[in-house]
C-alpha distance (Angstrom), angle and dihedral (degrees) to the residues before:
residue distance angle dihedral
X1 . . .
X2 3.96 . .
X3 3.61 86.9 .
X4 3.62 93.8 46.8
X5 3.83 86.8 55.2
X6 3.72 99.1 43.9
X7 3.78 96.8 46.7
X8 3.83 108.8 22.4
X9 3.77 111.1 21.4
X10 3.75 133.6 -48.0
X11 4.02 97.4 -153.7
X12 3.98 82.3 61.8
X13 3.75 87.7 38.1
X14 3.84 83.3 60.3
X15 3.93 99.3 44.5
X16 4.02 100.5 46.2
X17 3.76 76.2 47.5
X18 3.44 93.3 64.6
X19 3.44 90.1 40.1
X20 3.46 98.6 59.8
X21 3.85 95.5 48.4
X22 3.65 92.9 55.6
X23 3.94 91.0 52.9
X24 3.82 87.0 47.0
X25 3.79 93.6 38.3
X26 4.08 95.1 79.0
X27 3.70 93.2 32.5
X28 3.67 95.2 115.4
X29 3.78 91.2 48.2
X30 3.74 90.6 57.2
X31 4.18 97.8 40.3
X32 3.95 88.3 74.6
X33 3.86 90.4 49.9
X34 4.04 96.7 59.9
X35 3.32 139.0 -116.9
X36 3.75 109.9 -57.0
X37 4.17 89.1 58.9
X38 3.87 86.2 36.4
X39 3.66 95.4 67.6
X40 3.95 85.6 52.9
X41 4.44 74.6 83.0
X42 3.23 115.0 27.4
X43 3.87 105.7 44.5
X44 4.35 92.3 52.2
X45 4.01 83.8 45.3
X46 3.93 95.4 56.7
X47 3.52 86.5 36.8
X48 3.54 85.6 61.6
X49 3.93 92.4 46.7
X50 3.76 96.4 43.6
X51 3.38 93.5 53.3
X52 3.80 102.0 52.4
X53 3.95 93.6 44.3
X54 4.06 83.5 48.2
X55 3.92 93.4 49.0
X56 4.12 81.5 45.2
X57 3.47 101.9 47.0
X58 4.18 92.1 44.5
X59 3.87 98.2 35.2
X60 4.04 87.1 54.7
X61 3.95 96.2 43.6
X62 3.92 94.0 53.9
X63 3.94 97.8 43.9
């Protein structure tokens, strides 16, 4: 995310922030209901991740 903010843009830095607490956020609630309900969490949250270390990666190769 610090990356994100110093390279890319830190007001987006702050929103897919957000983001990625809320998924997180109800994580425990949905680890005792399995794995079908669990992905509900942890696939937005990596999205989330994935996307600002791929922004990152390709926003610092092509300056």
């Amino acid at each position: 995310m610090y990356a994100y903010a110093t390279f890319v843009d830190a007001g987006g830095a702050a929103r897919i922030g957000w983001a990625w607490f809320f998924f997180r956020s109800y994580y425990s609630f949905v680890w005792k209901q399995g794995i079908p309900l669990l992905l509900v969490s942890t696939v937005p949250a990596y999205t989330c991740v994935w996307y600002m270390m791929g922004v990152t990666i390709y926003s610092a190769a092509t300056a």
